[in-house]
LOTI-9250 format. One record per residue: residue in one letter; residue number from 1; z, y, x of N, C-alpha, C in turn. Coordinates in steps of 0.2 Angstrom, whole numbers, plus 5000, padded with zeros to 4 digits. Layout:
// residues N
@domi:a, kolnu:NUM, n.c3:Z, n.c2:Y, n.c1:X, ca.c3:Z, ca.c2:Y, ca.c1:X, c.c3:Z, c.c2:Y, c.c1:X
...
END
This chain:
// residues 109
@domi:x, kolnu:1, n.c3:5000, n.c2:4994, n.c1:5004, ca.c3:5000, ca.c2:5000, ca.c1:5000, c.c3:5000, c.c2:5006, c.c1:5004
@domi:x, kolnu:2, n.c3:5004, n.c2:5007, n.c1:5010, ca.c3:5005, ca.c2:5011, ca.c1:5013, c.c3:4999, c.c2:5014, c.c1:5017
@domi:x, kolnu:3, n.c3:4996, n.c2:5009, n.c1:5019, ca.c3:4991, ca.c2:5008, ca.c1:5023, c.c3:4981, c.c2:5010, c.c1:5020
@domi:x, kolnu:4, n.c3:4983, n.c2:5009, n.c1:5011, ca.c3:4979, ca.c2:5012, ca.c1:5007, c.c3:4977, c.c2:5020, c.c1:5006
@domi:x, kolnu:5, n.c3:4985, n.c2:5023, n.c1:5008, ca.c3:4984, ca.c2:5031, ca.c1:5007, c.c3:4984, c.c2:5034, c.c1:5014
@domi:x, kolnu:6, n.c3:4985, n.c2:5032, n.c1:5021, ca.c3:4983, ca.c2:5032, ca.c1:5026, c.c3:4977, c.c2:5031, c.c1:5028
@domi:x, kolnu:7, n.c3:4973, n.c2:5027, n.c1:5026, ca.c3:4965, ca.c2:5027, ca.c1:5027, c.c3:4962, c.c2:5029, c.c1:5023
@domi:x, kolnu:8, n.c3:4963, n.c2:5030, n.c1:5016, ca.c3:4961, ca.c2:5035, ca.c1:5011, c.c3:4955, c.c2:5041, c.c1:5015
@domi:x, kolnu:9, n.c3:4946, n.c2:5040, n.c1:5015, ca.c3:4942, ca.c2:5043, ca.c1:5017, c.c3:4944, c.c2:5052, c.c1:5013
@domi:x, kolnu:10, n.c3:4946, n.c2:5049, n.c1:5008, ca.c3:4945, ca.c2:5059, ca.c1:5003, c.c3:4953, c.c2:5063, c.c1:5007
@domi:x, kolnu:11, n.c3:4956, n.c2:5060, n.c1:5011, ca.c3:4964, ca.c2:5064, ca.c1:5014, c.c3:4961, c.c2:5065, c.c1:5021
@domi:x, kolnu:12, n.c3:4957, n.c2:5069, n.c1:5020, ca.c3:4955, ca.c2:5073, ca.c1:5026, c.c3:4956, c.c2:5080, c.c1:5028
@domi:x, kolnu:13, n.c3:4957, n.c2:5084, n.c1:5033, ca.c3:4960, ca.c2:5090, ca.c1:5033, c.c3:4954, c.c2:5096, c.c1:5032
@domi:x, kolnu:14, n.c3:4954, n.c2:5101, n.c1:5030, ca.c3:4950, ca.c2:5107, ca.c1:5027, c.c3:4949, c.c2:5111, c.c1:5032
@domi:x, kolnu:15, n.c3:4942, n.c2:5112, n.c1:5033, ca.c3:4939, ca.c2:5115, ca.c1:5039, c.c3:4939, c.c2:5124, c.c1:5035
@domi:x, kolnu:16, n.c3:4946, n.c2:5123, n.c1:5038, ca.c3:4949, ca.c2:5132, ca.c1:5036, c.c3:4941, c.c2:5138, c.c1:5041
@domi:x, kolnu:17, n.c3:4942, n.c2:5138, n.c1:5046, ca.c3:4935, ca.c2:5140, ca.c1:5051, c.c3:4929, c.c2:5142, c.c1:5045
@domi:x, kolnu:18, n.c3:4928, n.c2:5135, n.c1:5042, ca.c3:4921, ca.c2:5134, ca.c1:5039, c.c3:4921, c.c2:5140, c.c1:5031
@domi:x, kolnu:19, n.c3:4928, n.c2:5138, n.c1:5029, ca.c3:4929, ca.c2:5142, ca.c1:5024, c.c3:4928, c.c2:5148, c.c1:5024
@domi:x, kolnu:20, n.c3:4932, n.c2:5150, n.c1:5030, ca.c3:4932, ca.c2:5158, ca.c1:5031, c.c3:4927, c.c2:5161, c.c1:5033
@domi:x, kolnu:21, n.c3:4919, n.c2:5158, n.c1:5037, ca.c3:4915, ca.c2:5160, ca.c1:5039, c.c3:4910, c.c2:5158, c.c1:5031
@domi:x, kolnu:22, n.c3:4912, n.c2:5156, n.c1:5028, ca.c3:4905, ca.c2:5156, ca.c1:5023, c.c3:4901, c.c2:5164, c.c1:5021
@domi:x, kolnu:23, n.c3:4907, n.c2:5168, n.c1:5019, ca.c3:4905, ca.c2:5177, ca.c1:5019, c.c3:4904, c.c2:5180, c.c1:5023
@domi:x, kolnu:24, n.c3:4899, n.c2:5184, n.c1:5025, ca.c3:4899, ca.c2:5187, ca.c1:5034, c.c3:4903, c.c2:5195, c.c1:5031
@domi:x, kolnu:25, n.c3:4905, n.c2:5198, n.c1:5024, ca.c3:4907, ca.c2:5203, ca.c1:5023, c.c3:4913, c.c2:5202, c.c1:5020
@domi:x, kolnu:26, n.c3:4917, n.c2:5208, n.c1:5022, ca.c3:4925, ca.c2:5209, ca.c1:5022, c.c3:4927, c.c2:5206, c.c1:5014
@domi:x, kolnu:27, n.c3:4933, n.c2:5202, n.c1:5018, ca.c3:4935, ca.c2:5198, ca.c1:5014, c.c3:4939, c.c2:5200, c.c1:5005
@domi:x, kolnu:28, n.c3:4938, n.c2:5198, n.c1:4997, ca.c3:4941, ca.c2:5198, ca.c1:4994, c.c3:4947, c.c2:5196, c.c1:4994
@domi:x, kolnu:29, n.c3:4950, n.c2:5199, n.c1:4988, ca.c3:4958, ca.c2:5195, ca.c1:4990, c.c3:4958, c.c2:5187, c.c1:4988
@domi:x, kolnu:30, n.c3:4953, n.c2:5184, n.c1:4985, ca.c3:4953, ca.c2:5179, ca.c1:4980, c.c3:4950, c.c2:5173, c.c1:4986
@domi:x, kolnu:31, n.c3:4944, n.c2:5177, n.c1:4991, ca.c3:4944, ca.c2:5174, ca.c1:4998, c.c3:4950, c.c2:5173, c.c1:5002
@domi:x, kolnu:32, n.c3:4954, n.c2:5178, n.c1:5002, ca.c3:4960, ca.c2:5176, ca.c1:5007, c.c3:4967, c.c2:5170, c.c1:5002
@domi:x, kolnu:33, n.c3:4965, n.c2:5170, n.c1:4995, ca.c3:4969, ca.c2:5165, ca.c1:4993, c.c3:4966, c.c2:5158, c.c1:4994
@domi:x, kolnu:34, n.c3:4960, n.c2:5157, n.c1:4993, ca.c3:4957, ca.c2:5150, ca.c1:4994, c.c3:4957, c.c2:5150, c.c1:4999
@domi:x, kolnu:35, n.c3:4959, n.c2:5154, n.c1:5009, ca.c3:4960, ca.c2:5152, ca.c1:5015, c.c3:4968, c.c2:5149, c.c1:5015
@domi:x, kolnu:36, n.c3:4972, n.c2:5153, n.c1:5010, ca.c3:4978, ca.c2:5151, ca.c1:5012, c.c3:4980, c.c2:5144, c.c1:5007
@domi:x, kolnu:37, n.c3:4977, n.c2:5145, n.c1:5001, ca.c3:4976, ca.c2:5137, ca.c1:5000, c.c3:4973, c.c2:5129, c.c1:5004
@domi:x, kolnu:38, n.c3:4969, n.c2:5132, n.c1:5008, ca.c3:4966, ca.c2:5129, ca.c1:5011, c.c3:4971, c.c2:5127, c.c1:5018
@domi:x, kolnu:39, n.c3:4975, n.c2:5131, n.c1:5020, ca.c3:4979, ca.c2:5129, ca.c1:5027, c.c3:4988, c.c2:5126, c.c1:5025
@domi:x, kolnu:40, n.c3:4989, n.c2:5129, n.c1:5016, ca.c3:4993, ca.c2:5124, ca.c1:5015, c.c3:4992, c.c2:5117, c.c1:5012
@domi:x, kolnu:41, n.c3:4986, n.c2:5113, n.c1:5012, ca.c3:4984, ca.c2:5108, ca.c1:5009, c.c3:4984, c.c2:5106, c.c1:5015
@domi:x, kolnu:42, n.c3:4980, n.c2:5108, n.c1:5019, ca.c3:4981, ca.c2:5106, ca.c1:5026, c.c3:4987, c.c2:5103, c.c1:5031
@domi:x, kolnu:43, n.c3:4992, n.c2:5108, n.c1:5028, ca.c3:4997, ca.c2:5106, ca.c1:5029, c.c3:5003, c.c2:5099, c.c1:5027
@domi:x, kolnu:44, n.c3:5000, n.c2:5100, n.c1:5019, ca.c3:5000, ca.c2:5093, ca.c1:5015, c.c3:5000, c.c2:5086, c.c1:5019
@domi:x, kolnu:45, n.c3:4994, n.c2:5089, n.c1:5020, ca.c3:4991, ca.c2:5081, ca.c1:5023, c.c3:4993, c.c2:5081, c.c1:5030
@domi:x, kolnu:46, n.c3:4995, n.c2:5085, n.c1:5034, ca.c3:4998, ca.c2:5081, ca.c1:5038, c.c3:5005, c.c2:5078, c.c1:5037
@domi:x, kolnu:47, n.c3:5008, n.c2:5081, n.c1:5033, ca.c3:5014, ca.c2:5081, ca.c1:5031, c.c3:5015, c.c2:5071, c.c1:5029
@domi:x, kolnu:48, n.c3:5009, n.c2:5070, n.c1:5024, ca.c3:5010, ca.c2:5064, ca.c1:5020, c.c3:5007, c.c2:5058, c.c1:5027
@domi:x, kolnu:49, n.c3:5000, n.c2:5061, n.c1:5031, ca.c3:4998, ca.c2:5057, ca.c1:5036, c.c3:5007, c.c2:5056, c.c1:5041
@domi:x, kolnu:50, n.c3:5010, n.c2:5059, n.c1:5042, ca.c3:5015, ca.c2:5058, ca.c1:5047, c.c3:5021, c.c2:5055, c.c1:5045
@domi:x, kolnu:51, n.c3:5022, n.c2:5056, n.c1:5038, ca.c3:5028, ca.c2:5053, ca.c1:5035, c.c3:5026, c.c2:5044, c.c1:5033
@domi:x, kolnu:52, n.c3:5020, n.c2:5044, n.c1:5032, ca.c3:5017, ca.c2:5038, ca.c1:5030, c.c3:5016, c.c2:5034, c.c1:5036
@domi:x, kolnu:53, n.c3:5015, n.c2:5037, n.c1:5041, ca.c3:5013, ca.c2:5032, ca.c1:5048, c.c3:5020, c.c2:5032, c.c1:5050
@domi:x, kolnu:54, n.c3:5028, n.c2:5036, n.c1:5050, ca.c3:5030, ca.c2:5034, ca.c1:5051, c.c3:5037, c.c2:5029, c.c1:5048
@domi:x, kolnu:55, n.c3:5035, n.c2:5029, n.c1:5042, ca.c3:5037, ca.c2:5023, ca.c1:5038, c.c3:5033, c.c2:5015, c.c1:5039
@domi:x, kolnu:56, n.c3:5028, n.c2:5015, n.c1:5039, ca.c3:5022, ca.c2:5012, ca.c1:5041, c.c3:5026, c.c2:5007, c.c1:5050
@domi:x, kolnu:57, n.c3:5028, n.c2:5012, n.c1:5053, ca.c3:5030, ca.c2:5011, ca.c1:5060, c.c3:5037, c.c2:5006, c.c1:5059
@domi:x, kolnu:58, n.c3:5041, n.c2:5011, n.c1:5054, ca.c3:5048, ca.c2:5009, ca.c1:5054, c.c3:5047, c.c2:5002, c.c1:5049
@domi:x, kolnu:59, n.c3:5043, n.c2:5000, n.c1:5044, ca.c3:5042, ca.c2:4994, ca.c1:5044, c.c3:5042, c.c2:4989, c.c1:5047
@domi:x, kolnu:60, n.c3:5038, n.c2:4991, n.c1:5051, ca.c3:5036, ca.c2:4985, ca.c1:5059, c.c3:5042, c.c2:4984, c.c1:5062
@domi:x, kolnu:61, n.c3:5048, n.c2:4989, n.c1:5063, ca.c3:5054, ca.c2:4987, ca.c1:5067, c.c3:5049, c.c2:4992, c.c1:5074
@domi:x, kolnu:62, n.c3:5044, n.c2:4996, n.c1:5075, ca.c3:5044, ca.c2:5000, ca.c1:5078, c.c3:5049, c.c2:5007, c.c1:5079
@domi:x, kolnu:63, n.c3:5052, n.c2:5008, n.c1:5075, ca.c3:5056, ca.c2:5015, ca.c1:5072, c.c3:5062, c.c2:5013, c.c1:5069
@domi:x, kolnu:64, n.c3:5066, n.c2:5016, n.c1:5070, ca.c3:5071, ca.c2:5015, ca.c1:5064, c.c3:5070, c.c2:5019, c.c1:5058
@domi:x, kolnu:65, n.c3:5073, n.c2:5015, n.c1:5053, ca.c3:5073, ca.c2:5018, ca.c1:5047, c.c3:5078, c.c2:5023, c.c1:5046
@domi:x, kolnu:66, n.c3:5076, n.c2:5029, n.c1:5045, ca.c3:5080, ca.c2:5033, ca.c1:5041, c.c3:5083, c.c2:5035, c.c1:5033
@domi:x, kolnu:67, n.c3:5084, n.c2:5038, n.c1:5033, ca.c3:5086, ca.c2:5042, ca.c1:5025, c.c3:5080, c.c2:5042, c.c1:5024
@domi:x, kolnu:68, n.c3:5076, n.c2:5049, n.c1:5026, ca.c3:5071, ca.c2:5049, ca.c1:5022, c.c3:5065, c.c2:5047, c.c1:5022
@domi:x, kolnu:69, n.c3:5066, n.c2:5039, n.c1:5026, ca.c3:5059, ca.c2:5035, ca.c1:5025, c.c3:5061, c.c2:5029, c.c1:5021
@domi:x, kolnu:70, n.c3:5068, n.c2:5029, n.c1:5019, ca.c3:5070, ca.c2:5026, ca.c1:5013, c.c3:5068, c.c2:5029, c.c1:5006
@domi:x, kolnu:71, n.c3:5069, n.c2:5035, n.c1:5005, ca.c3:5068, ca.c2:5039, ca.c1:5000, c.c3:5060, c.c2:5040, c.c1:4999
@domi:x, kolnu:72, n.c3:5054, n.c2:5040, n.c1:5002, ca.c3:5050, ca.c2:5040, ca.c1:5004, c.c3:5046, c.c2:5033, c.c1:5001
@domi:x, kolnu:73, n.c3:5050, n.c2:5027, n.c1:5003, ca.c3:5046, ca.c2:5019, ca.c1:5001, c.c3:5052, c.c2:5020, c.c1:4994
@domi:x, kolnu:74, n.c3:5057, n.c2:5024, n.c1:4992, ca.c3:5058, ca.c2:5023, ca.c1:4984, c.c3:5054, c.c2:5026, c.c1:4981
@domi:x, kolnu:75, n.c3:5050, n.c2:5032, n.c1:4984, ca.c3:5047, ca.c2:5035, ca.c1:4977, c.c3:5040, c.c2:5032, c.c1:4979
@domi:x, kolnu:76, n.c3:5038, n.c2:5030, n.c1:4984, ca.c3:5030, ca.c2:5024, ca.c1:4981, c.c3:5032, c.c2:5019, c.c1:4978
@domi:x, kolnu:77, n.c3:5038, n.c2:5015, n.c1:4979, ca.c3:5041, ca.c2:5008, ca.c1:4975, c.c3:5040, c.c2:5011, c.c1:4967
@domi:x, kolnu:78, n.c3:5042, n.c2:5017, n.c1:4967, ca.c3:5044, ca.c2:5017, ca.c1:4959, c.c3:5038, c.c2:5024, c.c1:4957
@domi:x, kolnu:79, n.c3:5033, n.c2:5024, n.c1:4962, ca.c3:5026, ca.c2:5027, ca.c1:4956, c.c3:5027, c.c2:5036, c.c1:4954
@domi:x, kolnu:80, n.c3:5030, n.c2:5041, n.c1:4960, ca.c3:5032, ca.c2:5044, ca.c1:4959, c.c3:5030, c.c2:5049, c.c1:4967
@domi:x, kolnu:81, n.c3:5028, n.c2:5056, n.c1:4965, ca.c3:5027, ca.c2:5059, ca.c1:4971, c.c3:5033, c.c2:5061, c.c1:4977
@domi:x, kolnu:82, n.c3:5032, n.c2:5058, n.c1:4981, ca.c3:5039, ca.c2:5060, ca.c1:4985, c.c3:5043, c.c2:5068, c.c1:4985
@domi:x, kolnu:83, n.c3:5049, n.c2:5070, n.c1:4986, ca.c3:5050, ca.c2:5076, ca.c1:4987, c.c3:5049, c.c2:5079, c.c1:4991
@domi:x, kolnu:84, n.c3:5048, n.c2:5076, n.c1:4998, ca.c3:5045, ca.c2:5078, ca.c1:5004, c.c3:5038, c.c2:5082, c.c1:5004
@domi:x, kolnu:85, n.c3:5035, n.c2:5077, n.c1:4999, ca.c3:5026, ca.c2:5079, ca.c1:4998, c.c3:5027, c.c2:5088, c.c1:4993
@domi:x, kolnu:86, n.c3:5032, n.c2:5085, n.c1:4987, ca.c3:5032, ca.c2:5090, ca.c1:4983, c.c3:5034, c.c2:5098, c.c1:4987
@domi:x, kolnu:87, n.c3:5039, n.c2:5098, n.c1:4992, ca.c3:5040, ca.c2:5102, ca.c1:4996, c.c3:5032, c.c2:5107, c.c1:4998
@domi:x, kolnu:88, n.c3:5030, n.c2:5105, n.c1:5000, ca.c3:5022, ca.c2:5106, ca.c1:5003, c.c3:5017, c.c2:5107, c.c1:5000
@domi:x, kolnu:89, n.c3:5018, n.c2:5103, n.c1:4995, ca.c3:5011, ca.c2:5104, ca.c1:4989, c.c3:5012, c.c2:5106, c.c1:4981
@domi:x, kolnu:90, n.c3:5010, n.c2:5106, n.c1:4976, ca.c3:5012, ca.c2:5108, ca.c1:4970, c.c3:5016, c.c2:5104, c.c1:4964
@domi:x, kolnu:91, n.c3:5017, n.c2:5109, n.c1:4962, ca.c3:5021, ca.c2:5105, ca.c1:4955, c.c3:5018, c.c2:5103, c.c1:4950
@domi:x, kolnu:92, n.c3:5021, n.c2:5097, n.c1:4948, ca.c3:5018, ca.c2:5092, ca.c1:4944, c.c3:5021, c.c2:5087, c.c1:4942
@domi:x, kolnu:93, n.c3:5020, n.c2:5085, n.c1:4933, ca.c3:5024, ca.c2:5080, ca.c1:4931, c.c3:5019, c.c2:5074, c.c1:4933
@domi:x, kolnu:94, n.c3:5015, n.c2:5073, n.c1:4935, ca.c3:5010, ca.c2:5067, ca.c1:4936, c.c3:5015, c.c2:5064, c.c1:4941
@domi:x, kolnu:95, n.c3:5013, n.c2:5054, n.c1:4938, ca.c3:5016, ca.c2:5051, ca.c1:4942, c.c3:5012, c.c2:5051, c.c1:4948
@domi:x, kolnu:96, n.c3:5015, n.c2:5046, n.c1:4952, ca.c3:5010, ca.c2:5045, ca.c1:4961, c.c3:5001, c.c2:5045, c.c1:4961
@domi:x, kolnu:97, n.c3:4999, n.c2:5039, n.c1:4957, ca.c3:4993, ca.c2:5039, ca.c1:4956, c.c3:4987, c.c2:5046, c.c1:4956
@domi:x, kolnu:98, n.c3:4990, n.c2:5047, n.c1:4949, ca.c3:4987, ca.c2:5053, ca.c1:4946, c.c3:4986, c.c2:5060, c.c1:4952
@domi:x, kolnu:99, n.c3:4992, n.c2:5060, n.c1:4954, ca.c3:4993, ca.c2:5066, ca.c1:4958, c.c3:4991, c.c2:5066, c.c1:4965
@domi:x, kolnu:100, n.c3:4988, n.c2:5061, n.c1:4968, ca.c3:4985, ca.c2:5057, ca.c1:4971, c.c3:4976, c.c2:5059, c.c1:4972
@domi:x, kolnu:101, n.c3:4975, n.c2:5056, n.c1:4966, ca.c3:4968, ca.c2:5057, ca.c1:4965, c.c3:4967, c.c2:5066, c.c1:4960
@domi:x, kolnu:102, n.c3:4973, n.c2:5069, n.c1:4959, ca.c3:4970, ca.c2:5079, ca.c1:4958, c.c3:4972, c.c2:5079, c.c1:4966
@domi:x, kolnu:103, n.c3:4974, n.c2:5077, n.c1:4971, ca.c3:4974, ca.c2:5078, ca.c1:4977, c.c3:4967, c.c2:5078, c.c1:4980
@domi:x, kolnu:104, n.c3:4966, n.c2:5073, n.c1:4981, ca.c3:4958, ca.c2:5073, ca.c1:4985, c.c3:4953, c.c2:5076, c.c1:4981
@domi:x, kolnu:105, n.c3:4953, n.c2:5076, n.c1:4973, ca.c3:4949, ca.c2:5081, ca.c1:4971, c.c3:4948, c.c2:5088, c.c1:4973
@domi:x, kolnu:106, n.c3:4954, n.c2:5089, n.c1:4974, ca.c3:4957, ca.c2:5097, ca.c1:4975, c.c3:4953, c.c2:5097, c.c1:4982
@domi:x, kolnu:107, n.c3:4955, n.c2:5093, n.c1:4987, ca.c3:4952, ca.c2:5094, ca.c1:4996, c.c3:4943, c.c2:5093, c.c1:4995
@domi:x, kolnu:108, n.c3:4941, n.c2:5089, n.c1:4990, ca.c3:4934, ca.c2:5088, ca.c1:4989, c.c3:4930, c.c2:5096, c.c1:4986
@domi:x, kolnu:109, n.c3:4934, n.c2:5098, n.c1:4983, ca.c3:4932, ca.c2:5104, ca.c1:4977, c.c3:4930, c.c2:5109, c.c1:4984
END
């Protein structure tokens, strides 16, 4: 399971550079919101890539487990977005799945 959202093709990080150069003229404010959206999803994803590889690890008996890679395999065991993640990315009653897939949509959009 863990290893599904780890190599997940669409959890890929947002080429902030490419965004900001699409305009050659002085930036809107609504450009500088979709840059700043763009470096906090960014941020997401390393967030869930790191936390995921290193639960990933502490399974193996590579790492020790902690608190909150305990808490991290309770909210995938029970289908729910971690708080860790929610810290980082947005609010929402959707469980894991769902939020999941408006995520990579969101990074595809």
């Amino acid at each position: 399971m863990i290893g599904g959202y780890l190599n997940n093709p669409g959890l890929k990080s947002i080429d902030v550079l490419a965004v900001r150069s699409r305009k050659d003229i002085t930036p809107y404010p609504f450009d500088i919101v979709i840059v700043q959206e763009c470096e906090q999803v960014n941020v997401l994803i390393a967030v869930i890539k790191s936390s995921l590889d290193d639960l990933l690890k502490g399974c193996r008996g590579e790492l020790g487990v902690t608190d909150a890679m305990e808490k991290l395999q309770l909210s995938l065991n029970t289908f729910k977005v971690p708080a860790a993640w929610q810290k980082y990315g947005y609010d929402t009653l959707r469980g894991l799945a769902a939020w999941f897939i408006d995520l990579i949509a969101r990074i595809d959009h």
